[in-house]
KEKE-3310 file (N, C-alpha, C; in steps of 0.2 Angstrom, whole numbers, plus 5000, padded with zeros to 4 digits):
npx = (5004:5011:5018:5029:5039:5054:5056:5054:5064:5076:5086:5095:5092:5091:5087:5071:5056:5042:5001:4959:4962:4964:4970:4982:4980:4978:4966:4959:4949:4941:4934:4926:4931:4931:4922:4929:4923:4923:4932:4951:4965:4976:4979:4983:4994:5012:5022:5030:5046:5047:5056:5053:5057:5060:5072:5082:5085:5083:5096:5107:5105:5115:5117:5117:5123:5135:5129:5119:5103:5095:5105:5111:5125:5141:5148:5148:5140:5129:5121:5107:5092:5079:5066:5065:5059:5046:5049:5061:5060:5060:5064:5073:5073:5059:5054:5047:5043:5054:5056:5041:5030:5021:5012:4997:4990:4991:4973:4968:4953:4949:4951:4964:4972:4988:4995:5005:5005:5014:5019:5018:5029:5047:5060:5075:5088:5090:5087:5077:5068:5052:5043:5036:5019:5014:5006:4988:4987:4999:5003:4991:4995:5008:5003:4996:5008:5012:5004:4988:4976:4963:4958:4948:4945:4940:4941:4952:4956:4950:4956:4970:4968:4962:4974:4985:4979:4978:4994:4998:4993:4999:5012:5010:5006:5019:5027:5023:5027:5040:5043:5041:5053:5064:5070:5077:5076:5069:5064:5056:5046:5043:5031:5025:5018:5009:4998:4989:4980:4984:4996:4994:4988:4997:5006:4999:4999:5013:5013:5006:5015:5025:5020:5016:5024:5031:5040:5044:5055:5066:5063:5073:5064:5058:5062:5058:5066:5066:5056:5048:5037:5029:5018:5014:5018:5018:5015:5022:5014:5003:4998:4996:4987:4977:4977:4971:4959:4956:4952:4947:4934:4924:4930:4942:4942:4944:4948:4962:4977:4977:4988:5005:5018:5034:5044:5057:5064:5072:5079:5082:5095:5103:5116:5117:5109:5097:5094:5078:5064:5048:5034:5019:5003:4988:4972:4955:4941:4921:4912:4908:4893:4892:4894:4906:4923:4932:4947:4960:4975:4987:5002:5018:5036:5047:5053:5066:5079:5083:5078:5068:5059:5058:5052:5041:5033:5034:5025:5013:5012:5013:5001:4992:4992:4992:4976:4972:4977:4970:4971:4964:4953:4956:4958:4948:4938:4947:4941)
npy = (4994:5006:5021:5029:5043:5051:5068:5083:5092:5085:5077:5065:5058:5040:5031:5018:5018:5011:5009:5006:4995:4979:4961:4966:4972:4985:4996:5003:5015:5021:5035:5046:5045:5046:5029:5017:5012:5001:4991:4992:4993:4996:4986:4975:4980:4982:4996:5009:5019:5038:5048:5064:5071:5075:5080:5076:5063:5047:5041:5024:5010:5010:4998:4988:4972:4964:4954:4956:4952:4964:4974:4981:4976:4981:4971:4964:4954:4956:4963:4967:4965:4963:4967:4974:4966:4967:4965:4968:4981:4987:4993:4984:4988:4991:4986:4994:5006:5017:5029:5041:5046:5066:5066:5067:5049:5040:5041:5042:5049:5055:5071:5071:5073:5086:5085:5081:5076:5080:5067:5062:5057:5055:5057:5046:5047:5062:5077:5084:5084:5074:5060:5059:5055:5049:5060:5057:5056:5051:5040:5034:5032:5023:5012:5010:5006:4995:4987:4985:4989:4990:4998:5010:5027:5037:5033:5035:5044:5043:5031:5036:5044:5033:5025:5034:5037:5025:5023:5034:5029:5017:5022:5029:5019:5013:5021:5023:5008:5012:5022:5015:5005:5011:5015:5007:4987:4986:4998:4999:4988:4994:5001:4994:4985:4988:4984:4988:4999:5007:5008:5018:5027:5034:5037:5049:5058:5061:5066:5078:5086:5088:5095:5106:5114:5106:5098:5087:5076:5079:5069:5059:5056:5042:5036:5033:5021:5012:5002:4986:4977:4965:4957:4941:4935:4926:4930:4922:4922:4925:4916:4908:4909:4908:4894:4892:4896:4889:4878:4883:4890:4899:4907:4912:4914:4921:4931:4930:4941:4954:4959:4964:4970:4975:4988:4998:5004:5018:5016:5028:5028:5027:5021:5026:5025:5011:5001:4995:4980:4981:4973:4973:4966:4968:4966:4967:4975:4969:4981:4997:5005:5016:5011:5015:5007:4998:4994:4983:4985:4974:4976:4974:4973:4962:4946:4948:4948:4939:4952:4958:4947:4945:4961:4959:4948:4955:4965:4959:4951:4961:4966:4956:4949:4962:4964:4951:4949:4957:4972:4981:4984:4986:5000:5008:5005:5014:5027)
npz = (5000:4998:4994:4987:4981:4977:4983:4971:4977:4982:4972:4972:4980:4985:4989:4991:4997:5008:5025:5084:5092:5091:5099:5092:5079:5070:5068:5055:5047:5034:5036:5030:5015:5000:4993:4980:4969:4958:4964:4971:4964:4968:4980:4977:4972:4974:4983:4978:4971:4966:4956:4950:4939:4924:4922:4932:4930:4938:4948:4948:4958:4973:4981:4974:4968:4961:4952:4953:4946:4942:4938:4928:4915:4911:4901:4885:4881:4885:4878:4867:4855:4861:4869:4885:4901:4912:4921:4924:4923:4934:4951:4962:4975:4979:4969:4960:4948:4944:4940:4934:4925:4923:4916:4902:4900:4885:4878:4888:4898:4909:4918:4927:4945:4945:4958:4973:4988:5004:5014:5033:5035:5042:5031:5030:5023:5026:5037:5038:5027:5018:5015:5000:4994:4978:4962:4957:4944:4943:4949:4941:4930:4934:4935:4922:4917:4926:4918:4924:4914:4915:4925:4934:4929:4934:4947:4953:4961:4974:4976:4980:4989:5000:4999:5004:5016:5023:5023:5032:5046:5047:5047:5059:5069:5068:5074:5086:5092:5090:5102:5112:5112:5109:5119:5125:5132:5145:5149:5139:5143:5155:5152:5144:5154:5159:5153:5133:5132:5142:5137:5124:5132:5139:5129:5121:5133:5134:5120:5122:5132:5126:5116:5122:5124:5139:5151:5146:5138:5125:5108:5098:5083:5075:5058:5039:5030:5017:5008:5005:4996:4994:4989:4985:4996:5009:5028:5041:5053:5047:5040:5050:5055:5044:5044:5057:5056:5046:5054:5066:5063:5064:5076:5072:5059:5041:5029:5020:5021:5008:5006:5010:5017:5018:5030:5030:5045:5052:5069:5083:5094:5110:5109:5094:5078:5073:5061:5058:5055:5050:5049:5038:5038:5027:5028:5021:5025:5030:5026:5035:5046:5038:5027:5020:5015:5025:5034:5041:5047:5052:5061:5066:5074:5061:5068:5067:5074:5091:5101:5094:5096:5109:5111:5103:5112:5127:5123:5119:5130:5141:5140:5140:5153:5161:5161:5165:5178:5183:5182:5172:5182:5193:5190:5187:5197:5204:5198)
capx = (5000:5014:5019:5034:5045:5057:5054:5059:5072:5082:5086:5102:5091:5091:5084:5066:5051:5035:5000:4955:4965:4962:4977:4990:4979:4978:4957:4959:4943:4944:4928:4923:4935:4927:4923:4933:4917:4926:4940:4956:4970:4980:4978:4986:5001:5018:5023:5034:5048:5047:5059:5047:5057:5064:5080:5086:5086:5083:5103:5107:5104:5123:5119:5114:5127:5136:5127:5110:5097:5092:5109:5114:5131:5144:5149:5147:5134:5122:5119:5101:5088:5077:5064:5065:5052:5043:5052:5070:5064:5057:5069:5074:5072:5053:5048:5041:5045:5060:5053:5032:5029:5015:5010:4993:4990:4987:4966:4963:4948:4946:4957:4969:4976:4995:5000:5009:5003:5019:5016:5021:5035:5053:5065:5082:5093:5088:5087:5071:5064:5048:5042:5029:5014:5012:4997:4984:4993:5006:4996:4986:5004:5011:4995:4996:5015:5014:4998:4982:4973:4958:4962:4944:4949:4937:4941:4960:4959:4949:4961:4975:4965:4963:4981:4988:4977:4981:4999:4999:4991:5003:5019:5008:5007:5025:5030:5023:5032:5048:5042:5042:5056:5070:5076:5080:5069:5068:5059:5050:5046:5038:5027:5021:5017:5002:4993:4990:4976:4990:5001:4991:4988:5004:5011:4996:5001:5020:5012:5002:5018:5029:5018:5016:5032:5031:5048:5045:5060:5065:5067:5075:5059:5062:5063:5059:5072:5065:5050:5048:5031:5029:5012:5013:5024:5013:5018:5020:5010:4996:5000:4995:4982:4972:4978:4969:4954:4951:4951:4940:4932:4921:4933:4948:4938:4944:4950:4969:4977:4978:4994:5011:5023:5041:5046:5064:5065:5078:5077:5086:5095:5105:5121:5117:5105:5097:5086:5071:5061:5040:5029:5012:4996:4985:4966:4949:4933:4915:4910:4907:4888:4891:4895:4914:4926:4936:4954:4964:4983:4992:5009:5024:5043:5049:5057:5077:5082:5080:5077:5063:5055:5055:5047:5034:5033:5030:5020:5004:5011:5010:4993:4986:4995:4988:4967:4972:4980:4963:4972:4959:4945:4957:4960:4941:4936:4949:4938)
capy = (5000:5011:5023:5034:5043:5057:5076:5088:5095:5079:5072:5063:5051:5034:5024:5018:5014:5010:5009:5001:4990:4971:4959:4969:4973:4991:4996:5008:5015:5026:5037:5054:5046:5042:5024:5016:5006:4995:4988:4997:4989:4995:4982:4972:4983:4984:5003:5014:5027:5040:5056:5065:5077:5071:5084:5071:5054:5041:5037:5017:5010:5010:4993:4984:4968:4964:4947:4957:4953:4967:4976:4980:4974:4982:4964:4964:4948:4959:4969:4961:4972:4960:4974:4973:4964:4972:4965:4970:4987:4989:4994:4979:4989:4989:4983:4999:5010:5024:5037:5039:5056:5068:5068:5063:5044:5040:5036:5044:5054:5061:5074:5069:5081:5080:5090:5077:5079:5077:5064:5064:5052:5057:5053:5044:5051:5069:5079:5089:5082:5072:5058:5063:5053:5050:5064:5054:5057:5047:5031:5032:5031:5018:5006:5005:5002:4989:4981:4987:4995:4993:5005:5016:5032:5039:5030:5035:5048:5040:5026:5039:5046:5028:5025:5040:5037:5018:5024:5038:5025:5012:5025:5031:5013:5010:5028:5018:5005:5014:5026:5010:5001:5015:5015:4996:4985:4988:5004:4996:4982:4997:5003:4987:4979:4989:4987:4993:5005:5014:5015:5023:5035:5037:5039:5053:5063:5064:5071:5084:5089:5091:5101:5112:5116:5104:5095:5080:5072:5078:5060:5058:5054:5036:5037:5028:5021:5012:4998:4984:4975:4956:4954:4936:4929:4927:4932:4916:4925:4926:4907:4901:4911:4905:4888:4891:4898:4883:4873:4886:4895:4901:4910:4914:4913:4928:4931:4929:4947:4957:4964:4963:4977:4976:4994:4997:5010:5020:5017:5031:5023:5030:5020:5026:5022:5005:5000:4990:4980:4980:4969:4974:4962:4971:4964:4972:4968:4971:4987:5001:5006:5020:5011:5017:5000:4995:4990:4979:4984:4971:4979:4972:4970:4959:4945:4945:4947:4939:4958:4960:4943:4950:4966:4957:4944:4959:4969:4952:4948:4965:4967:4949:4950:4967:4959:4944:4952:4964:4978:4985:4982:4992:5007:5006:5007:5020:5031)
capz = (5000:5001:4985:4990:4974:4983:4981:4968:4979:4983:4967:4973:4984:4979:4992:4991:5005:5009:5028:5086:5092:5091:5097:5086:5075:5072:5064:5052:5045:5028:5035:5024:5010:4992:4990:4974:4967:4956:4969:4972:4962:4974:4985:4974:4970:4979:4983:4974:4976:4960:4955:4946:4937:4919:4923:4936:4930:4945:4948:4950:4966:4976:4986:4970:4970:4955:4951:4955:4939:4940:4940:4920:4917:4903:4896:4876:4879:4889:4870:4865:4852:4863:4872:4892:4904:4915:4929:4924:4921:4943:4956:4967:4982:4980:4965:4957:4943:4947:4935:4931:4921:4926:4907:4902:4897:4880:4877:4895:4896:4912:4921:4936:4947:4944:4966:4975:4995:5006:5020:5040:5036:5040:5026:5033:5021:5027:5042:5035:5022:5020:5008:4996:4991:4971:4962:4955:4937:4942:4951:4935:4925:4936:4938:4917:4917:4926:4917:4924:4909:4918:4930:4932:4929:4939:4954:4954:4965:4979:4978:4979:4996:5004:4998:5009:5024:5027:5025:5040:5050:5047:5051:5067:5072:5069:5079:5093:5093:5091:5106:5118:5113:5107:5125:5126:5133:5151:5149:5135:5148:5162:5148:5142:5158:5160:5145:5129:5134:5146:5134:5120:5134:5141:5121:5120:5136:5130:5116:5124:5134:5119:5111:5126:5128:5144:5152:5141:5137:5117:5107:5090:5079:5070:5052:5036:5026:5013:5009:4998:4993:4995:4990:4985:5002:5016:5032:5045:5055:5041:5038:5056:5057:5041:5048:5062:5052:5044:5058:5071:5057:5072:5079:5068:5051:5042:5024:5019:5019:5001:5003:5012:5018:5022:5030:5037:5049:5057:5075:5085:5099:5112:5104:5086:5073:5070:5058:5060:5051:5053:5044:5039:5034:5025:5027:5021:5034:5027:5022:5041:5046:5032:5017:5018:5017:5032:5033:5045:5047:5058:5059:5071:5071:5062:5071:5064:5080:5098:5104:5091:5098:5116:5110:5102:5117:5130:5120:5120:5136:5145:5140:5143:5163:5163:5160:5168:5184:5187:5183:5170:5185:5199:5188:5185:5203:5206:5195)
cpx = (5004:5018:5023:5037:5048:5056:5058:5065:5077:5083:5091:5100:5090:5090:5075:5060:5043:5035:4997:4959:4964:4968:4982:4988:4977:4971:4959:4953:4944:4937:4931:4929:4929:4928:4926:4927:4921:4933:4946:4960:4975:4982:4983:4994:5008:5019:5026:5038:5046:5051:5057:5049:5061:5072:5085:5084:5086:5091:5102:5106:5112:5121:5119:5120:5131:5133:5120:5107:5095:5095:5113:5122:5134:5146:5145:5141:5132:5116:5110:5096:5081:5072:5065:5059:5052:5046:5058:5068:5061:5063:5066:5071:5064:5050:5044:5048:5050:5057:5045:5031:5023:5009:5003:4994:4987:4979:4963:4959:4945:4953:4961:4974:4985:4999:4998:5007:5012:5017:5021:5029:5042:5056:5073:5086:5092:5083:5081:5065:5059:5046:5036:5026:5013:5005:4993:4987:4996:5005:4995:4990:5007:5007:4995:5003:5015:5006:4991:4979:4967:4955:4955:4948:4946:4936:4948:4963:4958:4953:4966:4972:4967:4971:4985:4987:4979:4990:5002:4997:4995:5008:5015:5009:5014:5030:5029:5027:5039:5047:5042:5048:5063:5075:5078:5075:5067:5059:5054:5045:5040:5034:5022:5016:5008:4998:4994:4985:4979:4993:5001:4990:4993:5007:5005:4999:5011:5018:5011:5009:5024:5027:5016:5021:5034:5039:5048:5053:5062:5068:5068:5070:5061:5060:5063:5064:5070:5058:5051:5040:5031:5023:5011:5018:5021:5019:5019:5016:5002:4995:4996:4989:4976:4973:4972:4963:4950:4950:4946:4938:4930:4924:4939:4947:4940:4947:4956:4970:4979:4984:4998:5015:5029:5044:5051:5063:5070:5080:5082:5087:5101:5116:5122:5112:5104:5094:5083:5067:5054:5037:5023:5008:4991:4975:4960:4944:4927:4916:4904:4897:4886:4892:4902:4916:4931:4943:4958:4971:4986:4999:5014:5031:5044:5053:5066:5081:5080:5078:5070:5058:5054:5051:5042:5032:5029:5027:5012:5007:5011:5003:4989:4989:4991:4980:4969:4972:4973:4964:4969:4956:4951:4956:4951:4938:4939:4945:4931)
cpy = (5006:5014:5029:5036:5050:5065:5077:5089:5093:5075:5067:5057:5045:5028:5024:5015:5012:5014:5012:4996:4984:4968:4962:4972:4979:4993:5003:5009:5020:5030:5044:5055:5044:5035:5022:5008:5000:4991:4992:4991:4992:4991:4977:4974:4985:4992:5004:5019:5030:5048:5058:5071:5076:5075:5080:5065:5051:5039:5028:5016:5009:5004:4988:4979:4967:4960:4948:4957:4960:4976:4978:4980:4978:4977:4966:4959:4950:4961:4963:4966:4968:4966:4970:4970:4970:4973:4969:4978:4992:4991:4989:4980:4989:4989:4987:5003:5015:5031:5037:5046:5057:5069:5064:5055:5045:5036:5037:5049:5057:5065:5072:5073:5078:5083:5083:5081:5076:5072:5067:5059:5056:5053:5050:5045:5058:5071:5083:5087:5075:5067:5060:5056:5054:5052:5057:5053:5051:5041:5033:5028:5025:5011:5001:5002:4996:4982:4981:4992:4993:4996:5008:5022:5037:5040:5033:5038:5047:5035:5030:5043:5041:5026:5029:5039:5031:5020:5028:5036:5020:5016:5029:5025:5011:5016:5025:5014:5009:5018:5021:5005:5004:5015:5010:4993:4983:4992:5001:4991:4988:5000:5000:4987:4982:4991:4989:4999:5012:5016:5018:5028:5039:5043:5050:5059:5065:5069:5077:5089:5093:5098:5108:5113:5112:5102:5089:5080:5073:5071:5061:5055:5047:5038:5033:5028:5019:5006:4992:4978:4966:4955:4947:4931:4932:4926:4925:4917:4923:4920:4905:4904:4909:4896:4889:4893:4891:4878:4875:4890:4900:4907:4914:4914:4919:4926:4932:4939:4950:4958:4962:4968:4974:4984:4993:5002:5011:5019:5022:5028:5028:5028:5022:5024:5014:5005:4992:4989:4978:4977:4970:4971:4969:4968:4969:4967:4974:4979:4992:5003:5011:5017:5010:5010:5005:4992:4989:4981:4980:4973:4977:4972:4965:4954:4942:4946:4943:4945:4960:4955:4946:4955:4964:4952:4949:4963:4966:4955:4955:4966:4960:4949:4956:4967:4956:4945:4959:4971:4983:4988:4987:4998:5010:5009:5014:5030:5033)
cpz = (5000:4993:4990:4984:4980:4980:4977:4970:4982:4979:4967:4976:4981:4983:4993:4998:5003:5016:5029:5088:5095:5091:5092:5081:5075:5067:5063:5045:5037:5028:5031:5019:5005:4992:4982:4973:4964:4957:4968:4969:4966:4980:4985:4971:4977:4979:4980:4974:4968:4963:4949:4939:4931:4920:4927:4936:4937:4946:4949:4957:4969:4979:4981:4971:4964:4951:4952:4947:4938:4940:4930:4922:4911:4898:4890:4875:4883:4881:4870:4861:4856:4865:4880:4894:4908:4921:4926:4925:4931:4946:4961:4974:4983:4974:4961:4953:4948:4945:4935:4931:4925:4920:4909:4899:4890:4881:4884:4895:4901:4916:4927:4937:4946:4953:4969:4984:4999:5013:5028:5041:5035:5035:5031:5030:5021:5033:5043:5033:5023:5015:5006:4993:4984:4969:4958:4949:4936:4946:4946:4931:4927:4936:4929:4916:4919:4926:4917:4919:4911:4923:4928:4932:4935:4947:4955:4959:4970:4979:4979:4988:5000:5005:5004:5016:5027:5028:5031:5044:5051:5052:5058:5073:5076:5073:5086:5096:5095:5099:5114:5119:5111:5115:5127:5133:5140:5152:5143:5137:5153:5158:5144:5147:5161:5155:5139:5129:5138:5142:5128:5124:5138:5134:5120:5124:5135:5127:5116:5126:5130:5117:5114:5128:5136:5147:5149:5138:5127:5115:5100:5087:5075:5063:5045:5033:5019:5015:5005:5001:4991:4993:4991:4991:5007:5021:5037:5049:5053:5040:5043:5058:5052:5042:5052:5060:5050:5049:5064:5064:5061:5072:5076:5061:5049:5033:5023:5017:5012:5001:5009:5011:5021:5023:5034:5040:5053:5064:5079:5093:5106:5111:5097:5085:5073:5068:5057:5056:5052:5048:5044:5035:5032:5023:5025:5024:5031:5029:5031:5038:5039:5024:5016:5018:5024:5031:5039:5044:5054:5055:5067:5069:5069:5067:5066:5069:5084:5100:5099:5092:5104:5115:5108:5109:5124:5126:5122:5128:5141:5145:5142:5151:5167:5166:5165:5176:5187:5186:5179:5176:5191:5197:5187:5193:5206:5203:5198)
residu = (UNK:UNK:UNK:UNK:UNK:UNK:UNK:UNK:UNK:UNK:UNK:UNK:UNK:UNK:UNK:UNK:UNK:UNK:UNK:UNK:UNK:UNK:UNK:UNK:UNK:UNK:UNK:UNK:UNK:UNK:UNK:UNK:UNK:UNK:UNK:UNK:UNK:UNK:UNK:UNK:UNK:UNK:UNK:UNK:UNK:UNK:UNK:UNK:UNK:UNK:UNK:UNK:UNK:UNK:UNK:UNK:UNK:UNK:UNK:UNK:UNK:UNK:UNK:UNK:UNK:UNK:UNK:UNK:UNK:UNK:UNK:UNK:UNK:UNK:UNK:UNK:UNK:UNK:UNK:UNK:UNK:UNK:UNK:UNK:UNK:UNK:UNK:UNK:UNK:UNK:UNK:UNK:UNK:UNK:UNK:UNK:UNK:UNK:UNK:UNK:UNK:UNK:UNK:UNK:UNK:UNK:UNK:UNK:UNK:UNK:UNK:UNK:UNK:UNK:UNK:UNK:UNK:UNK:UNK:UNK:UNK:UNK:UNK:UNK:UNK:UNK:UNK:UNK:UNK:UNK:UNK:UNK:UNK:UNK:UNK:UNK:UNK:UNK:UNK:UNK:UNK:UNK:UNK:UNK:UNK:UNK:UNK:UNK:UNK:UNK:UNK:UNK:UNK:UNK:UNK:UNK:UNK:UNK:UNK:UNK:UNK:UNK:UNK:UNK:UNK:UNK:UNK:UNK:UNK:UNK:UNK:UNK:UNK:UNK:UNK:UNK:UNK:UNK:UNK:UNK:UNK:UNK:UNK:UNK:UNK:UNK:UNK:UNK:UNK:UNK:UNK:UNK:UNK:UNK:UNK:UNK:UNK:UNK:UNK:UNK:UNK:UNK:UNK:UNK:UNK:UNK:UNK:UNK:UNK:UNK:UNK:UNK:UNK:UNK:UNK:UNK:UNK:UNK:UNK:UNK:UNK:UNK:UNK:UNK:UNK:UNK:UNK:UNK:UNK:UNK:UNK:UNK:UNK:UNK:UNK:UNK:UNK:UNK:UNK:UNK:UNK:UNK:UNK:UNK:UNK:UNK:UNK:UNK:UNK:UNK:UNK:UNK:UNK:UNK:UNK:UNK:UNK:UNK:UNK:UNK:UNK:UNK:UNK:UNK:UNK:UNK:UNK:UNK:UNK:UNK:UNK:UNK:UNK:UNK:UNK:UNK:UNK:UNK:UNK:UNK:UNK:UNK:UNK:UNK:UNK:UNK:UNK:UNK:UNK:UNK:UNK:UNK:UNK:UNK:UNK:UNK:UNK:UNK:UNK:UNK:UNK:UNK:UNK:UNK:UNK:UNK:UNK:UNK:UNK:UNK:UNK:UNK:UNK:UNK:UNK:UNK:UNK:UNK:UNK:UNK:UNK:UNK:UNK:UNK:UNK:UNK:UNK:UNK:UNK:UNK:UNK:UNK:UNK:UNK:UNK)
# end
């Protein structure tokens, strides 16, 4: 779900990225958006970064490896009047076009705005700067590159709405995490252990204090780095849970998720940078009292560490200890 190209005024960047709470799951609603009547091919689409400005070519990627397909070589037996696939011509890091014009499509017939909205996500190549959202224009342009010519046109831009908003709900989600576990896991441990309802409202009144100039504690904000787009490689996660699906239906009955997100993130540490990897499912769940559709993000650290299984570990386990142990029901009477 995640469509990242970098701003006009960093054309040198060249790394790409990529989004009520239920066990993990984070309920994110798409209310007083335009439905997209005939299904969101976005759903189905990996993200994308784009430099939108033909004056600054996409540079190669620097981490590319020598032996990467998708790496052009100078050898005299590369030469081929062959044309390119579709794959060779994506960028590795997520699978999406590098360049996508603002130009109209050939045979399209209704107008799409070409203004690119910037999101709240920091860049990690840049102390300022912010990733910017592809305009409707340039989703329209991407969606036929890679294939969909039955892209309504009409629809492009409410897809281009709901696209944005699952995104700032995803990087709100994964701001949490980092805000509980950037100080090592201790302190991520006495913010767990009561809950996740405390610490949605712990996280809240930091915030308050910040913005009021309070003695809140300033934190280096985490950062993304880049994303890549896995639709077709379910999560294990996603696996043991349609597992469990078909065997309670009952109760775990639930539809396999559309989409898949790999985001790395910066974590800012107080030894340095790390970066961290988050997984996010992406499920749709019947259509809200209004009409509007409904989207599931489950989004967690990966585990590539021991330290990113503990964090997921306390994170359930503080909140089920918290129920279990009454401490809903004390705070409750305290009121």
């Amino acid at each position: 779900m995640g469509w990242f190209w970098a701003s006009n005024t960093s054309p040198t960047a060249n790394e790409y990225i990529q989004g009520a709470e239920r066990q993990g799951l984070g309920l994110l609603r798409s209310d007083n958006l335009p439905a997209c009547e005939a299904g969101c091919p976005i759903r189905t689409v990996p993200g994308q970064n784009k430099n939108d400005t033909q004056q600054h070519p996409a540079p190669s990627c620097p981490v590319r490896a020598k032996d990467d397909p998708f790496n052009p070589t100078s050898s005299p037996d590369t030469a081929t009047s062959q044309p390119q696939s579709t794959l060779s011509r994506l960028n590795p890091l997520n699978y999406m076009f590098a360049s996508i014009p603002q130009s109209r499509a050939p045979n399209q017939t209704v107008d799409l705005s070409v203004e690119r909205e910037v999101s709240s996500i920091p860049r990690a190549d840049s102390s300022s700067s912010r990733w910017e959202y592809p305009s409707p224009q340039q989703m329209y342009n991407a969606l036929l590159r890679k294939g969909y010519s039955d892209t309504p046109q009409d629809a492009v831009e409410a897809m281009v709405a709901v696209h944005n908003f699952l995104n700032e709900g995803a990087w709100e989600e994964i701001v949490g995490w980092e805000r509980t576990f950037a100080g090592g896991l201790w302190k991520g441990w006495l913010r767990c252990k009561r809950g996740d309802l405390n610490l949605l409202r712990e996280e809240h009144r930091e915030e308050r204090e910040m913005g009021s100039g309070g003695e809140g504690e300033p934190r280096a904000e985490p950062r993304l780095v880049r994303f890549m787009g896995r639709p077709q490689e379910r999560t294990p996660k996603a696996t043991i849970l349609q597992a469990l699906g078909w065997v309670y239906p009952a109760k775990f009955g639930t539809s396999p998720p559309f989409d898949r997100h790999d985001w790395y993130v910066q974590r800012q540490t107080s030894s340095g940078p790390k970066e961290v990897r988050y997984v996010i499912d992406y499920y749709s769940g019947p259509p809200g009292p209004d009409g509007e559709p409904v989207f599931y993000l489950d989004i967690r650290p990966a585990i590539d560490t021991p330290t990113a299984a503990i964090e997921r570990m306390m994170r359930w386990g503080g909140d089920v200890w918290w129920r279990a142990s009454g401490g809903a029901a004390r705070e409750s009477e305290k009121k």
